[in-house]
N, C-alpha and C positions, 0 to 999 in steps of 0.2 A: 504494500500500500504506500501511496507515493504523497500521500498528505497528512502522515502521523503526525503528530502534535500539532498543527495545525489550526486554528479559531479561524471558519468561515463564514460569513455575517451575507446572506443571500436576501436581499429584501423583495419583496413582491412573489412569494419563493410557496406560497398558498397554491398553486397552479400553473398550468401552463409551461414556460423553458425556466422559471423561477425554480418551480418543485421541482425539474429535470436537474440542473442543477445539482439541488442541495441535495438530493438523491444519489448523484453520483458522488459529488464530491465527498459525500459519508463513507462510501463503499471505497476510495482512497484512504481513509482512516482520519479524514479530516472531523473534527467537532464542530456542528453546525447548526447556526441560530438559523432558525424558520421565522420568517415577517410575514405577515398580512392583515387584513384589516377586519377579518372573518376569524374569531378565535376558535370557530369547532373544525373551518379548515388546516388550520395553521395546527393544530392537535391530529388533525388525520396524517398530513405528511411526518410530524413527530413520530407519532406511532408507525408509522409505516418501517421509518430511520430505525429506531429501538428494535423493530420485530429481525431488520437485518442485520441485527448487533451493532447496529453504528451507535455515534453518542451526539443527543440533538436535545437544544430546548424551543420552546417557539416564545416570541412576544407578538401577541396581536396591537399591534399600532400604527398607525399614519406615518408616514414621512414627510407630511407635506408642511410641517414647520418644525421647526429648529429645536421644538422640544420633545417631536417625535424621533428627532432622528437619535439625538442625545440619548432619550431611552433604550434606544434601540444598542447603542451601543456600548449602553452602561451595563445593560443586562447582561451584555456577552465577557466585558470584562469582569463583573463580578460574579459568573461564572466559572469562566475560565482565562481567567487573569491576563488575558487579548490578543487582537483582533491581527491575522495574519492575511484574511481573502476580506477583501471585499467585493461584491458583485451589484451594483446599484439598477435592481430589473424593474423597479415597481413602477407601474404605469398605468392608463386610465384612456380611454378615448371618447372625444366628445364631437363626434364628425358634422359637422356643416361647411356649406360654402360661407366664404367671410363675410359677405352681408346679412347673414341669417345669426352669426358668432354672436354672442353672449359676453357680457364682460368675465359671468360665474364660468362660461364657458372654457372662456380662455384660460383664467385664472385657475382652476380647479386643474387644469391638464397642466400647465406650466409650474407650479406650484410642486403636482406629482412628481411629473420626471424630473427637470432641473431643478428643484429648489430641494425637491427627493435627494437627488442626487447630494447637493452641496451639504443637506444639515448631516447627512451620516459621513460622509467625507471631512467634514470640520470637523467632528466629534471624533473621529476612528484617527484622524493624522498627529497628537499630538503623540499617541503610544506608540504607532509607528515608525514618527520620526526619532523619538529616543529609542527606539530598537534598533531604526537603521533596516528596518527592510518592512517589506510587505507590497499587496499586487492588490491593485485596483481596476475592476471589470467594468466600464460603464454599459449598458445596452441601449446601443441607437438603432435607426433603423434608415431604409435607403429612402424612405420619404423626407428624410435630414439633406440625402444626397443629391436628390432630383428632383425634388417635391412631389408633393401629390395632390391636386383639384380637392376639397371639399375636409384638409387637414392642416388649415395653416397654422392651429396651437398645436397641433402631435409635431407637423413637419419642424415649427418654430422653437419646440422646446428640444427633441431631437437634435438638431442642426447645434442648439447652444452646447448639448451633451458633448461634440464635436472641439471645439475653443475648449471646453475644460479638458479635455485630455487632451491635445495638445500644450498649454498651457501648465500642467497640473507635471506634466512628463518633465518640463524644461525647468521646473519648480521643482521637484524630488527626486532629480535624477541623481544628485550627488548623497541621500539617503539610502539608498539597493532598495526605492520602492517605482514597483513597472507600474503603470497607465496605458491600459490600451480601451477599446471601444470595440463593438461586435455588432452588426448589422445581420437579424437573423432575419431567413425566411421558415417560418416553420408552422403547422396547422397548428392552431390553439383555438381558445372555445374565443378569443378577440380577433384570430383573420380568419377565424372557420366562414362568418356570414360574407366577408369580400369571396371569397372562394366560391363558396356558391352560387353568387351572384355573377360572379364571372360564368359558372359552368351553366346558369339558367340562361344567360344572354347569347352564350357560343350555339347553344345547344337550339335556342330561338334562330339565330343565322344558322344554322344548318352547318356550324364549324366543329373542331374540334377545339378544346382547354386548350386555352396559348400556353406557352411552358412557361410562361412568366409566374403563370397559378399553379404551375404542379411545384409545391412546397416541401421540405420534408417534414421531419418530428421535430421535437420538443427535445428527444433524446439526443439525436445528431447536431441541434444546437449546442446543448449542455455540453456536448463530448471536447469540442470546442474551446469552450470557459475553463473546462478544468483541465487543457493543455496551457491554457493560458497561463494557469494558478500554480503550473507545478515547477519545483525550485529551478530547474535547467531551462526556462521560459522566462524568467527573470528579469534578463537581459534586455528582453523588448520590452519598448516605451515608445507612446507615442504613435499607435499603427492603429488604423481602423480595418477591420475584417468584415468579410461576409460570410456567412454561411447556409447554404442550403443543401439539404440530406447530402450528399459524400461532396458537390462541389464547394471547395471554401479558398475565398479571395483573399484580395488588399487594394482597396481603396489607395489611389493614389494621393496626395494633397493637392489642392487647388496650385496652376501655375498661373503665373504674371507673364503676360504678352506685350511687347510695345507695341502698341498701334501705329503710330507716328509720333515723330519729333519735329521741333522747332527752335533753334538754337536762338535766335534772335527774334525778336519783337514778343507779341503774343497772339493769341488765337482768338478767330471771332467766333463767334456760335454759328455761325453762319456755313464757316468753313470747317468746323471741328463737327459738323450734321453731314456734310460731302463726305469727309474722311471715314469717321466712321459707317455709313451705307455703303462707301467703295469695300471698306474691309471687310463686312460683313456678308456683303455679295459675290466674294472670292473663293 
């Protein structure tokens, strides 16, 4: 088992690539706090962990302020005197197009993931940083990468997931703690309804399931995370990944193109509207 002594802090980990996860990483011999907002879920994956001799407790709690995230990781230190994995999965989706968005709407998904993300990341980094090591999983998603019609709080809070591990890598790299990000595709009971809705509309055009929708598990994401987590993976900081059932990526980082220059004078808008439509038309 390749995560003995181990404390790994899996939040949103009630279901879906969350419970996959902290399921596997048990069965590496890692000790694993179960999060979610559901306490008789967060007690099923417990017991599920116990029944395969792993060693798990759950805190049913929010992450979406700063004093859920605190709990969350107070529990695992005073458990098990701390926190080695973090994997920040806990999410929430509230899909409209943007005219139709909500302020509670926005707020409530932004809140989840990113602000999810940041209050267990501030809570978990100061033990960290006086250890001197530890791996932190953010989970984003490719609507961060390319957007998606009808998701601009998922795509928007995703996307910031992005900047913090980036960010977060160039910040703890001189700790031995990795920062990476995982862009999963994988059936859960949250992409099961796009799925099918793909397969009701293909299936209406007289097509077949674009392979964009053939997804994998839950499990082949996790498989993933807990390469990510284990000591000889360390080293990477900084990398966003994809993964679907056996294909798994790397996201390249955004590149800077000079469109044109102008050493002298400056530009009108007039002519900087020509420039850009020639370069874009190319």
């Amino acid at each position: 088992m390749q995560l003995n002594q181990q404390t790994a802090v899996i939040t949103g980990s009630s279901r879906g690539i969350g419970r996959a996860i902290a399921l596997r990483m048990a069965q590496e011999g890692a000790r694993v706090v179960v999060n979610g907002t559901d306490a008789s879920r967060v007690n099923e994956v417990v017991e599920e962990i116990h029944q395969n001799g792993g060693v798990a407790i759950g805190i049913a709690e929010s992450v979406h302020t700063m004093k859920g995230g605190a709990r969350i990781i107070s529990a695992a230190m005073a458990e098990f005197g701390q926190v080695d994995i973090l994997v920040n999965n806990a999410g929430i989706i509230r899909d409209k197009m943007a005219h139709k968005l909500s302020e509670e709407d926005w707020d409530a998904v932004i809140n989840t993931h990113l602000k999810g993300a940041f209050s267990c990341i501030h809570a978990a980094l100061p033990g960290m940083r006086e250890r001197r090591q530890g791996c932190i999983i953010n989970m984003t998603s490719t609507a961060a990468l390319t957007g998606t019609a009808g998701q601009l709080n998922y795509s928007a809070a995703k996307a910031g997931l992005l900047g913090m591990t980036w960010t977060l890598a160039l910040e703890l790299s001189d700790y031995g703690i990795s920062v990476n990000a995982i862009a999963p595709a994988a059936l859960t009971d949250m992409s099961a309804p796009y799925v099918e809705r793909a397969r009701r509309d293909a299936e209406a055009a007289g097509q077949s399931l674009p392979d964009y929708w053939r997804i994998g598990t839950p499990e082949e994401a996790a498989e993933l995370a807990v390469a990510l987590s284990l000591p000889q993976c360390r080293e990477l900081s900084g990398e966003i990944f994809s993964v679907n059932g056996g294909d798994i990526g790397l996201w390249a980082r955004p590149k800077h193109e000079l469109l044109t220059s102008r050493k002298s004078g400056h530009w009108m808008a007039s002519e900087i509207a020509a420039e850009l439509l020639t370069k874009s038309s190319n």
